[in-house]
Residue frames as qw, qx, qy, qz and C-alpha x, y, z in Angstrom:
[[0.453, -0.808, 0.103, -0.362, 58.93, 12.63, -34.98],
 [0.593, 0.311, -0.637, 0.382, 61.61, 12.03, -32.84],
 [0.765, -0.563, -0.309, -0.050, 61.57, 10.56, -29.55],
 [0.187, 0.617, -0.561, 0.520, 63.66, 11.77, -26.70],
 [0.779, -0.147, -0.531, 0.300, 65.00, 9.14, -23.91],
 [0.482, -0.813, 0.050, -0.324, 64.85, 10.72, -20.77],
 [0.796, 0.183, -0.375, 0.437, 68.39, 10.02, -18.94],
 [0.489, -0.247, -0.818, -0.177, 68.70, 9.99, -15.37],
 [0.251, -0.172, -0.821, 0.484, 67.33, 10.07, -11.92],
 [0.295, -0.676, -0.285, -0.613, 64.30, 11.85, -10.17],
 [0.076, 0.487, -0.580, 0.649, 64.53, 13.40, -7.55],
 [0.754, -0.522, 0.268, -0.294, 62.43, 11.10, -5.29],
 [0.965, 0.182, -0.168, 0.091, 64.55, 8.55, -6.78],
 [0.640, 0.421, -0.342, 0.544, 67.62, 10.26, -5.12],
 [0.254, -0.489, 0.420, -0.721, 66.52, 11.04, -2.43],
 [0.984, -0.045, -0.067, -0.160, 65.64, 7.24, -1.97],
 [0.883, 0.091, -0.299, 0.350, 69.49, 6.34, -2.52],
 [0.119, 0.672, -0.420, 0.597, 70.64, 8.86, -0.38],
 [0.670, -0.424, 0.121, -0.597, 68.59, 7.31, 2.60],
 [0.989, -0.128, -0.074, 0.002, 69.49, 3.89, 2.15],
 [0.615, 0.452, -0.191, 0.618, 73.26, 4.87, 1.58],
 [0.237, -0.584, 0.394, -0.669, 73.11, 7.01, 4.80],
 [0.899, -0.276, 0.119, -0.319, 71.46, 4.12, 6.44],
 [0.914, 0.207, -0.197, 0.289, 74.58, 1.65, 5.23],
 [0.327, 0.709, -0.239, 0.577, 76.85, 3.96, 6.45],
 [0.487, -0.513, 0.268, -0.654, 75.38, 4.40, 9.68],
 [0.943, -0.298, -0.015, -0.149, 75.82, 0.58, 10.59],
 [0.768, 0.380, -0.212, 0.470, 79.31, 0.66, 9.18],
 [0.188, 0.596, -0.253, 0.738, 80.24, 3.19, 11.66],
 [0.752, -0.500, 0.034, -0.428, 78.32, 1.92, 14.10],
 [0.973, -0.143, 0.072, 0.168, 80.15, -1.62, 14.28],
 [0.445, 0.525, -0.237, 0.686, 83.74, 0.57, 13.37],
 [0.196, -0.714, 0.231, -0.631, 82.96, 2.20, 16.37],
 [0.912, -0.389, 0.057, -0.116, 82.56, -0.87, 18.66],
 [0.887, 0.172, -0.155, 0.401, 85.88, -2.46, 17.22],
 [0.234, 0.698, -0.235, 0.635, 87.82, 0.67, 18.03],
 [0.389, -0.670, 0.274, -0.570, 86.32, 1.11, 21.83],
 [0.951, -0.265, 0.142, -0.072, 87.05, -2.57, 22.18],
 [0.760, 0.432, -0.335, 0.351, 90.82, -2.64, 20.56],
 [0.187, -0.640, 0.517, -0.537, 92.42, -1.31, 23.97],
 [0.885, -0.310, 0.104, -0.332, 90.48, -4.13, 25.94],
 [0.973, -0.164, -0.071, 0.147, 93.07, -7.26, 25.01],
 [0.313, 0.368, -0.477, 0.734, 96.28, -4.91, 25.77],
 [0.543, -0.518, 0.114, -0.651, 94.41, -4.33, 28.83],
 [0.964, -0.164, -0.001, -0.211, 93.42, -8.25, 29.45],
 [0.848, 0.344, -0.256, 0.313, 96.97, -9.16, 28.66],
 [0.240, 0.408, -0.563, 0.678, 99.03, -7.05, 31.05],
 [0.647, -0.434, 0.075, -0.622, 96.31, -8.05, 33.31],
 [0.999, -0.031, -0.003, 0.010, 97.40, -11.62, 33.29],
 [0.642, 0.507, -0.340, 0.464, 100.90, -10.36, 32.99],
 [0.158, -0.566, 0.391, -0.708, 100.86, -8.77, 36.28],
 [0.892, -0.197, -0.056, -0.404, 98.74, -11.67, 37.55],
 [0.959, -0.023, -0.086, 0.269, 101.37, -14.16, 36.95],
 [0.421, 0.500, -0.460, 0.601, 104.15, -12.34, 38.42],
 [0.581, -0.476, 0.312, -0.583, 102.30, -11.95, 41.83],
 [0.955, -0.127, -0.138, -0.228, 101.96, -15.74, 41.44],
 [0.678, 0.358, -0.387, 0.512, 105.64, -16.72, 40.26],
 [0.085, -0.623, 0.434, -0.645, 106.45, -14.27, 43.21],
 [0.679, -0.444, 0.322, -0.487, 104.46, -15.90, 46.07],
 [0.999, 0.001, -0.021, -0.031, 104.30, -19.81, 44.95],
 [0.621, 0.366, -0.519, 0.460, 108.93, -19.61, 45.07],
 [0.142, -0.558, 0.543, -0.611, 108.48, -18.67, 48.72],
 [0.108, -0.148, 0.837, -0.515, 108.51, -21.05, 51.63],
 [0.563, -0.394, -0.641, -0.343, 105.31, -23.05, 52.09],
 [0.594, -0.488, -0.409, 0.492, 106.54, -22.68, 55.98],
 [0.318, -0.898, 0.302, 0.042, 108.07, -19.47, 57.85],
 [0.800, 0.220, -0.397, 0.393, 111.70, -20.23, 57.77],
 [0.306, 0.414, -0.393, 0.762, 112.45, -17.58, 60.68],
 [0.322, -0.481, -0.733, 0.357, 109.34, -18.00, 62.94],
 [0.039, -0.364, -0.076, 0.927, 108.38, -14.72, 62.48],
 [0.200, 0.561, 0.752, 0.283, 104.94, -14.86, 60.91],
 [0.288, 0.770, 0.535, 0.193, 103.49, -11.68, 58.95],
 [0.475, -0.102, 0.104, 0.868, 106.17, -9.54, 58.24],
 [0.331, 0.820, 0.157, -0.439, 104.94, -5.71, 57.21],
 [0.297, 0.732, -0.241, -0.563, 106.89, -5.12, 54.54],
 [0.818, 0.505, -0.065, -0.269, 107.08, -6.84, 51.29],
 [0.436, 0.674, -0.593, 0.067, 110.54, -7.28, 51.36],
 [0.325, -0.318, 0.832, -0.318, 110.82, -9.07, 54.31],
 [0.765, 0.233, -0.176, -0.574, 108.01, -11.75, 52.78],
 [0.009, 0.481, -0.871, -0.095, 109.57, -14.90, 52.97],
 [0.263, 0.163, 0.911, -0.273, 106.43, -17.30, 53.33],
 [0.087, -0.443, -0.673, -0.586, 103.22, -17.80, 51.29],
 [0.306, -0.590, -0.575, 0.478, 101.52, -16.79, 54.41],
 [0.420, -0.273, 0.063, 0.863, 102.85, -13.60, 54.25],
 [0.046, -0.245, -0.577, -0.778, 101.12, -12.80, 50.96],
 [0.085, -0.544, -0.819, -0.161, 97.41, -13.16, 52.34],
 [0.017, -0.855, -0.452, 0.255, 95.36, -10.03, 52.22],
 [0.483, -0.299, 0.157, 0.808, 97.44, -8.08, 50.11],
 [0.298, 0.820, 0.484, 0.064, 96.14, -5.18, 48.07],
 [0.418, -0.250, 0.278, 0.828, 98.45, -3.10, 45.90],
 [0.151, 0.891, 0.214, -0.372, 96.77, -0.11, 44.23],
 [0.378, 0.775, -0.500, -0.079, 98.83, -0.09, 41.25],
 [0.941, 0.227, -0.237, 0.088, 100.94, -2.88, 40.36],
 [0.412, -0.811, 0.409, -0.075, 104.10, -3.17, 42.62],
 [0.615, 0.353, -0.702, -0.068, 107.41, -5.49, 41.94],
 [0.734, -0.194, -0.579, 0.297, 109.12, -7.64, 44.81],
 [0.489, -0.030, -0.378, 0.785, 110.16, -5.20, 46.45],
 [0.057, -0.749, -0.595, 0.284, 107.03, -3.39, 46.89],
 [0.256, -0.246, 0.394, 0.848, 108.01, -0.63, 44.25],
 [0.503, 0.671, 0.297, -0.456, 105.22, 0.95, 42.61],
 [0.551, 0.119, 0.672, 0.480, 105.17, 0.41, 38.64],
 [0.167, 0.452, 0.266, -0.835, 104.03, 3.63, 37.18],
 [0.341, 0.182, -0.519, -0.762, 102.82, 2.50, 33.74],
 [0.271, -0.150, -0.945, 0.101, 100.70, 0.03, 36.04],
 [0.057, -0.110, -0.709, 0.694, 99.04, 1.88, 38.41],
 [0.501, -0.088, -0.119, -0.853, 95.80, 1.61, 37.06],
 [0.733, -0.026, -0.655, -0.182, 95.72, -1.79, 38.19],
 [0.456, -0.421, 0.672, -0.405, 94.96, -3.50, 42.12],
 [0.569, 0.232, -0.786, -0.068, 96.07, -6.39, 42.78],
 [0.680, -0.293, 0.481, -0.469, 94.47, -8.81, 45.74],
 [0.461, 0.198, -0.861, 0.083, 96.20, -11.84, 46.82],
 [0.806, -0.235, 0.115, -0.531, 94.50, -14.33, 48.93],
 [0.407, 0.366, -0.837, -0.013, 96.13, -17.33, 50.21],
 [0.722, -0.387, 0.187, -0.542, 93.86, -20.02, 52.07],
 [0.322, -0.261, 0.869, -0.269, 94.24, -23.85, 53.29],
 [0.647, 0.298, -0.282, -0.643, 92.92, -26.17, 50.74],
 [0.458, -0.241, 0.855, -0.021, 92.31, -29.58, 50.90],
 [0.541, 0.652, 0.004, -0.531, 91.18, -29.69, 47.15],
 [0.332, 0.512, -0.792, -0.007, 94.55, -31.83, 46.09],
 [0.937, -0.257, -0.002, -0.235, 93.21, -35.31, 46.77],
 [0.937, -0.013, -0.317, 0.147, 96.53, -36.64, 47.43],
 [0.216, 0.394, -0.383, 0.807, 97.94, -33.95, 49.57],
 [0.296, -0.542, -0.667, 0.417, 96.37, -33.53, 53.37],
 [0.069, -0.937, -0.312, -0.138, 94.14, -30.28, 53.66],
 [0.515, -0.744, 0.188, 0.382, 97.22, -29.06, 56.35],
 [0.517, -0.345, 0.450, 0.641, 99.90, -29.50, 53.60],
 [0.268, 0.554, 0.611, 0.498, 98.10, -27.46, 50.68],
 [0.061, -0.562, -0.236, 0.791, 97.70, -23.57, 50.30],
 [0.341, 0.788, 0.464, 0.221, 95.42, -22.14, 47.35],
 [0.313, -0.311, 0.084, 0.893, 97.04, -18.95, 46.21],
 [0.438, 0.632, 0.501, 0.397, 94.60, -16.61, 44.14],
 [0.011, -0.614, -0.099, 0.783, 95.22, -13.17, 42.63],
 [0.322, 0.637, 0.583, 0.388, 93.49, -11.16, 41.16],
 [0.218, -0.210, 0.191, 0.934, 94.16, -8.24, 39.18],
 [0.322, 0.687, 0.648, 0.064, 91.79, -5.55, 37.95],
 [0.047, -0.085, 0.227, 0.969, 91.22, -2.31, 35.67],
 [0.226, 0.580, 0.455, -0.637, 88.29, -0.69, 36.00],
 [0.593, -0.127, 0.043, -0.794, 85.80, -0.77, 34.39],
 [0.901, 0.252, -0.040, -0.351, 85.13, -4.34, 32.89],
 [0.625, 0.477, -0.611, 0.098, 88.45, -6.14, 33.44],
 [0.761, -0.497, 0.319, -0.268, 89.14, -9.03, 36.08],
 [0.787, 0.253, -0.563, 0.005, 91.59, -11.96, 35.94],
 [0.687, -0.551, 0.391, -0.266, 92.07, -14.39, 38.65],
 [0.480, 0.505, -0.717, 0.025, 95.06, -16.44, 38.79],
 [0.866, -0.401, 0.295, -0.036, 95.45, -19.96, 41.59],
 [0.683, 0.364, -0.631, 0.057, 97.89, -22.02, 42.07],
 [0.817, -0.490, -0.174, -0.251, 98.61, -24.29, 44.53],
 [0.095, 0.612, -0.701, 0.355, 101.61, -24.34, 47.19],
 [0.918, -0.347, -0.189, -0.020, 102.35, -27.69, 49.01],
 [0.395, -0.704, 0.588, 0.049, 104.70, -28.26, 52.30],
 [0.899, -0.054, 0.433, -0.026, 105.47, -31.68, 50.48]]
């Protein structure tokens, strides 16, 4: 008599590796899907901090003083003082010259500029805290300082 060797699978048996194999899949795609909706985020964070530090570079080369006695100019251009800067809020990114940036304008920018006496070797009166900050909706913030002395 001859024996025949059964050769393979049953079907609960394959319908076992389909399950787990669907299940493996399904986490792989799961965590593919995260990386993907997060790969935008540090182009995001970066021109976020790029725009940051140009607001800064901008404000912190002007005057620690008025030079013309003429304190809170309206328009950007006229700016000449850190002063100048405080309460600003640009709705889209904007250069010196108060020029909208259109491949920006999903970004606002708010500049704050207070009287710090935070520099222990500078007098409260001759120190000015500069912060901006720049955001993009939803989940993106970056706050830049720096500090402007009359000295």
């Amino acid at each position: 008599m001859r024996t025949h060797r059964q050769s393979g699978v049953t079907l609960i048996e394959l319908i076992i590796s389909i399950v787990v194999i669907a299940i493996a899949i399904g986490g792989v795609l799961g965590v593919l899907s995260q990386s993907v909706g997060r790969s935008a985020d540090a182009m995001v964070m970066t021109q976020a901090v790029a725009v940051a530090e140009a607001y800064l570079e901008e404000i912190t080369l002007k005057s620690f003083a008025d030079p013309d006695g003429v304190d809170g100019e309206a328009n950007r251009v006229d700016f000449d003082d850190v002063d100048d800067y405080d309460g600003l809020v640009d709705v889209g990114a904007r250069d010196e010259f108060g020029v909208a940036i259109a491949a920006l304008s999903r970004y606002t920018v708010r500049v704050q500029v207070v009287s710090s006496a935070a520099l222990t070797s500078v007098p409260g009166a001759d120190a000015k805290r500069v912060d901006v900050r720049v955001t993009y909706a939803p989940n993106v913030t970056v706050t830049l300082s720096a500090y402007k002395t009359r000295l």
